[in-house]
Structure formats: structure tokens, C-alpha cells
C-alpha positions as CSV (number, residue, x, y, z in Angstrom):
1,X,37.0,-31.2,60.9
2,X,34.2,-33.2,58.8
3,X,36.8,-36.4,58.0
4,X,36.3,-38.9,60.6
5,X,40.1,-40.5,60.9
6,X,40.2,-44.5,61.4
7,X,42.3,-46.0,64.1
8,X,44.9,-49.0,62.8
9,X,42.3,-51.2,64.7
10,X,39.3,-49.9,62.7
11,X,41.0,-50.6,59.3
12,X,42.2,-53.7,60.1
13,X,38.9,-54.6,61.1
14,X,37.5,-53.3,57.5
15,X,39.8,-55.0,55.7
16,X,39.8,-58.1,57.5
17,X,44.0,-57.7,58.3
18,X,45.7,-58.3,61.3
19,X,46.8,-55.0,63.5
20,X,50.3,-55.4,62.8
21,X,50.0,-56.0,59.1
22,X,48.1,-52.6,58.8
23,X,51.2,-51.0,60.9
24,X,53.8,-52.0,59.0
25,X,51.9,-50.8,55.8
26,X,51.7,-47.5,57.1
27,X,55.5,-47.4,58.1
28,X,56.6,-49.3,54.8
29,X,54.4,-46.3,53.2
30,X,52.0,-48.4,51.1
31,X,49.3,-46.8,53.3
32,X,49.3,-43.3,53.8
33,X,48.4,-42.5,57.8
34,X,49.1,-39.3,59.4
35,X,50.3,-39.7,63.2
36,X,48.8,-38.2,66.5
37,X,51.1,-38.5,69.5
38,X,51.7,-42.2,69.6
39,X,48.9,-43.4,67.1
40,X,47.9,-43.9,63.3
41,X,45.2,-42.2,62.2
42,X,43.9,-42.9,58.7
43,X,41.6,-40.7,56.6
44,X,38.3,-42.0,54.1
45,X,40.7,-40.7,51.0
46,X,43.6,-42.2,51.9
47,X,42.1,-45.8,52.4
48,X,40.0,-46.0,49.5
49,X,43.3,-45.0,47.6
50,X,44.9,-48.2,48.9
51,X,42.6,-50.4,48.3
52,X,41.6,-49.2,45.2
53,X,38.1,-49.1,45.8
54,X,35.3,-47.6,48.0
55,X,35.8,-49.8,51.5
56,X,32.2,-51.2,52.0
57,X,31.4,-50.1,55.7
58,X,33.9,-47.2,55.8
59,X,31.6,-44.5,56.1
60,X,31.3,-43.9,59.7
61,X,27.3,-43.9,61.2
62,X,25.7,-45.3,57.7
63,X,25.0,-49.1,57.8
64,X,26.2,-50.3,54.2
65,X,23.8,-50.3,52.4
66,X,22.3,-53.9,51.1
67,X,23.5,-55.7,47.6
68,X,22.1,-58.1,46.0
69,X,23.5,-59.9,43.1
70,X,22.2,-62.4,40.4
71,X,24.1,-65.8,38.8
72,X,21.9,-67.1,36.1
73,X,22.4,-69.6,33.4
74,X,20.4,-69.6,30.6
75,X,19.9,-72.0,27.6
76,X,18.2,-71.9,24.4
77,X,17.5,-74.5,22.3
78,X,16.7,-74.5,18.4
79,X,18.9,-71.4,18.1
80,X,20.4,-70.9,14.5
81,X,24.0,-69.0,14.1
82,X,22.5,-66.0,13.3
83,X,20.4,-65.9,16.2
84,X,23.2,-66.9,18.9
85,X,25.2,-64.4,17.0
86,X,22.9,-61.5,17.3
87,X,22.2,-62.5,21.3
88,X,25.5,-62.7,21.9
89,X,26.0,-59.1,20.6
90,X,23.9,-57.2,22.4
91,X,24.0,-59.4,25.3
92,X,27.9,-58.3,25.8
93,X,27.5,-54.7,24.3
94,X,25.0,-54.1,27.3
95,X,27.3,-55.2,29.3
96,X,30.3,-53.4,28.3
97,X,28.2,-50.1,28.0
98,X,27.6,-47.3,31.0
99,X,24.6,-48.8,33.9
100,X,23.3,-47.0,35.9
101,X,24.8,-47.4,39.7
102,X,27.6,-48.7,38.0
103,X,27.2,-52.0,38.8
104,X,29.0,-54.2,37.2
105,X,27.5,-57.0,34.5
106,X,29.3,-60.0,33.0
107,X,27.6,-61.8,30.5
108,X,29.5,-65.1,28.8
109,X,27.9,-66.6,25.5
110,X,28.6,-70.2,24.3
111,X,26.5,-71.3,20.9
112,X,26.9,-75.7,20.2
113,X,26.3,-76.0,16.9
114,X,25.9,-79.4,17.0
115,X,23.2,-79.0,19.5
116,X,22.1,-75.7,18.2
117,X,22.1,-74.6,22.0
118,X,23.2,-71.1,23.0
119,X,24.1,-71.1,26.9
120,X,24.3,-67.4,28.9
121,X,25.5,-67.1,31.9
122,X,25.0,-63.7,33.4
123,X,26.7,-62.0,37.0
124,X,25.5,-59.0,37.9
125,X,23.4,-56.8,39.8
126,X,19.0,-57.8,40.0
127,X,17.8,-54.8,38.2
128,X,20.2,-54.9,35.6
129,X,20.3,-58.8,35.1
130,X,16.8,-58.4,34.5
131,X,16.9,-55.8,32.0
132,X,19.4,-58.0,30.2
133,X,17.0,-60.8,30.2
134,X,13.6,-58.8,28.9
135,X,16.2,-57.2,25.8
136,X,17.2,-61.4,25.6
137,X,13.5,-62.3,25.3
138,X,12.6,-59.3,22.8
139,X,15.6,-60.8,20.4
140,X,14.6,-64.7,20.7
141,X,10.8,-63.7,20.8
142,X,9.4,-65.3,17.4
């Protein structure tokens, strides 16, 4: 058998839920668990399934490995319309389009007119948010 089967302990401590909370899941069925003699056991599979995504930790003898993640606001000033409008495109087209790792990027644009100030904030991983930023510079670059 190559599955390693978590305890009700050992998900609870994943999650960050109490014992009993993760027992009544599994009896109300919102968390599959098969049972040996008087114990839950619950597979990899069936725990990313209820928590919709991969469980950070939940493979059993890897550390997780490290993340790192960049916030970053950006502003521009002496932007025209155009300009903030051509940013702004690519800016969220890269962001909506397949990364690699598939990490995930959000990118917000807000152009003051008035001002003529375009304000970016980006979230996302370091490689990517950097990418974002040299593509950014190649568009504002005169």
C-alpha cells in the first residue's frame, strides 16, 4: 500500500480543526474516511477533495516546500489615457493567462485623470511579480 492514511488527529492538525469537528464530518459524510476497527483513517485523495485544494503539509516525510509572495503598489505619474489604458491591458491579460507553477497573480489598475496617476497594485508570486513589472517598464519606458 503506497497511500499513507491520516489519523482524525493528523487532519485536524492540518486543518487547524478541532478532533471532534473532523469526526462528525466524517460521520455526517462531508469527509470521506474509511474505518479500521475503531478508527478513521483518511486518504491524500480524499482530503484534498474536501478541502478543495492540495493541503499544504499533507504529504507525509516532505517538509512543505517554501512560498514566498509579493504585495506591491506602484504609481506612475504623467501617464496619459492611452498609456494607463495600454498598462492596464497587459498588466491584467498576464495575469489572467496560464504561469508557470500556477501561481496565482492579481493585478488591480486605477488611472486619476485628474492627477494623471495610474496606481497598480500587484499580489502574487516573486518570479512572476517581477516579470510583470519588467513587461510594466518595457510599456512606460519612453
Amino acid at each position: 500500500m503506497t497511500d499513507h492514511l491520516y489519523s482524525v488527529d493528523q487532519v485536524a492538525d492540518l486543518l487547524g480543526l478541532h478532533v471532534r469537528t473532523i469526526r462528525n464530518y466524517v460521520r455526517e459524510g462531508r469527509l470521506r474516511a474509511v474505518r479500521i476497527g475503531k478508527q478513521y483513517r483518511v486518504s491524500p485523495a480524499d482530503l484534498e477533495a474536501f478541502t478543495g485544494t492540495p493541503v499544504p503539509g499533507a504529504t507525509p516525510g516532505r517538509a512543505a516546500p517554501p512560498h514566498a509572495e509579493a504585495s506591491s503598489i506602484v504609481e506612475v505619474d504623467g501617464v496619459d489615457a492611452r498609456t494607463a489604458d495600454r498598462v492596464t491591458t497587459l498588466l491584467t491579460g498576464m495575469a489572467a493567462g496560464p504561469r508557470p507553477g500556477g501561481q496565482p497573480l492579481r493585478v488591480e489598475c486605477v488611472y486619476d485623470r485628474d492627477r494623471a496617476r495610474l496606481k497598480v497594485v500587484v499580489l502574487g508570486g516573486l518570479g512572476e511579480t517581477a516579470r510583470l513589472f519588467d513587461y510594466m517598464e518595457g510599456v512606460l519606458a519612453p
